[in-house]
Steps between C-alpha positions, in 0.01 A plus 500: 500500500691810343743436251903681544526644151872579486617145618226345288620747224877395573422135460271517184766759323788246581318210378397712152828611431687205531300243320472813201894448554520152499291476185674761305815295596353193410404659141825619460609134540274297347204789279250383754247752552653711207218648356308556815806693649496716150161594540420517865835622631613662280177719448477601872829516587719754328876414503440134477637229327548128440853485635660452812497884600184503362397206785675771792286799307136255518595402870526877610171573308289167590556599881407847441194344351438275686562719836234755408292265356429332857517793735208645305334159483544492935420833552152438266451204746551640742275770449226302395503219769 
């Protein structure tokens, strides 16, 4: 079985972005994750920040991420099955 990389990339991308989104949000709310966002975020994703345009700026970024991160992770399967 061959795996589609751009739909698989799609879904993975969506699903990275929003819950990087939905935590940044949260931290905003509550300073859950706070430090975690600082370093990890905020280290590999210039432009960001814990605040609500900061949450839009990490969802745009986590499904670029996550987008390339899974089409090369298909097309390696699928090369190598």
């Amino acid at each position: 079985m061959k795996l589609r990389p751009v739909p698989l990339g799609v879904a993975v991308g969506l699903l990275w972005g929003v819950l990087m989104m939905l935590t940044t949000w949260l931290s905003v709310l509550t300073g859950y994750a706070e430090e975690f966002l600082r370093v990890m975020a905020g280290s590999i994703y210039p432009g960001y920040s814990i605040s609500p345009l900061g949450g839009l700026v990490v969802l745009a970024y986590g499904f670029l991420d996550g987008f390339v991160m899974a089409v090369v992770v298909a097309w390696l399967y699928n090369r190598l099955s």
